[in-house]
C-alpha positions in Angstrom: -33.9 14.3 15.0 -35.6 16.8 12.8 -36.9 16.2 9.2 -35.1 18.0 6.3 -36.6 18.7 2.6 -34.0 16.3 1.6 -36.1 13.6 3.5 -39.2 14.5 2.5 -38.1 14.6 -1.1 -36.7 11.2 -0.6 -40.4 9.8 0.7 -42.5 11.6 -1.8 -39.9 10.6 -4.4 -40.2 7.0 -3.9 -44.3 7.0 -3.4 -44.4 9.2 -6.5 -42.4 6.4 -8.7 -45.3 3.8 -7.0 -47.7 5.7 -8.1 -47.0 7.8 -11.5 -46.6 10.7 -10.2 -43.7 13.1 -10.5 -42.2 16.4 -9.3 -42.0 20.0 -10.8 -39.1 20.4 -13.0 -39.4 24.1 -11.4 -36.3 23.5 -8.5 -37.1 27.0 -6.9 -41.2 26.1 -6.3 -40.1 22.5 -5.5 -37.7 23.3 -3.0 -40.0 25.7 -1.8 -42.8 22.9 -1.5 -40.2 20.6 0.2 -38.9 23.3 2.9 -42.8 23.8 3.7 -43.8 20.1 4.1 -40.9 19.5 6.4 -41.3 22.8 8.5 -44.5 21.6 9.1 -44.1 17.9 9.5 -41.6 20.0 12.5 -44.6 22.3 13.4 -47.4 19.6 13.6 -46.0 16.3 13.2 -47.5 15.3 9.5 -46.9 16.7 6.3 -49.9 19.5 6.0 -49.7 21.1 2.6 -47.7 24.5 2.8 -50.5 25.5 0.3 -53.2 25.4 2.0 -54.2 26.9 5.7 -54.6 24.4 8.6 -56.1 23.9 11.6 -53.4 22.1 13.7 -55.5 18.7 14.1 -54.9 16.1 12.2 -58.8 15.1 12.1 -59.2 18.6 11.0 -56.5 19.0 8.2 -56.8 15.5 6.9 -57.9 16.5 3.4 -54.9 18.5 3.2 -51.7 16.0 4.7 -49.8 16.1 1.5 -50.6 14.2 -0.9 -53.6 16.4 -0.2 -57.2 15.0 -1.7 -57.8 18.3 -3.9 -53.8 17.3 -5.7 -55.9 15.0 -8.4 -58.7 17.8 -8.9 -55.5 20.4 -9.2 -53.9 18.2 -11.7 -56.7 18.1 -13.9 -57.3 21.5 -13.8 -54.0 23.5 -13.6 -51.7 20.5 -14.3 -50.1 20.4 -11.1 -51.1 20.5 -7.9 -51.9 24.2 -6.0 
C-alpha cells in the first residue's frame, strides 16, 4: 500500500490541531509540501522534509523527518517553516 498526500495531510493535520500548529493557506506550496513528504516517506520510509537535502539514513536525516527541528527556528524567522 503506498502513502498519498491525502494521508499525510490527514497525520500532520491531526498532530498540528495537538499541537497549535497549522498549514499554509497557500494550496499550491501545500500540496506541493504534501506530494514531497509522501514521495519520500515512498523513497525512504519516513517523512524527510522535501526542503531540505538528505542523506538516506534515518540517523543521518533525523533533524530533518518532518516536523523537522529547524520548523520552530523557521517560524520565528520567516513565519513558516522553509
Amino acid at each position: 500500500m503506498s502513502i498519498t498526500a491525502d494521508d499525510i495531510w490527514r497525520e500532520f493535520k491531526a498532530e498540528a490541531d495537538a499541537t497549535g500548529y497549522g498549514f499554509t493557506d497557500q494550496k499550491e506550496e501545500l500540496a506541493w509540501l504534501l506530494e514531497g513528504l509522501a514521495a519520500n516517506v515512498e523513497r525512504y520510509g519516513y517523512p524527510l522534509c522535501p526542503c531540505r537535502m538528505g542523506a538516506g539514513d534515518i540517523a543521518a536525516d533525523r533533524d530533518i523527518i518532518c516536523p523537522c527541528d529547524y520548523r520552530d527556528p523557521d517560524l520565528n524567522e520567516f513565519g513558516q517553516c522553509y
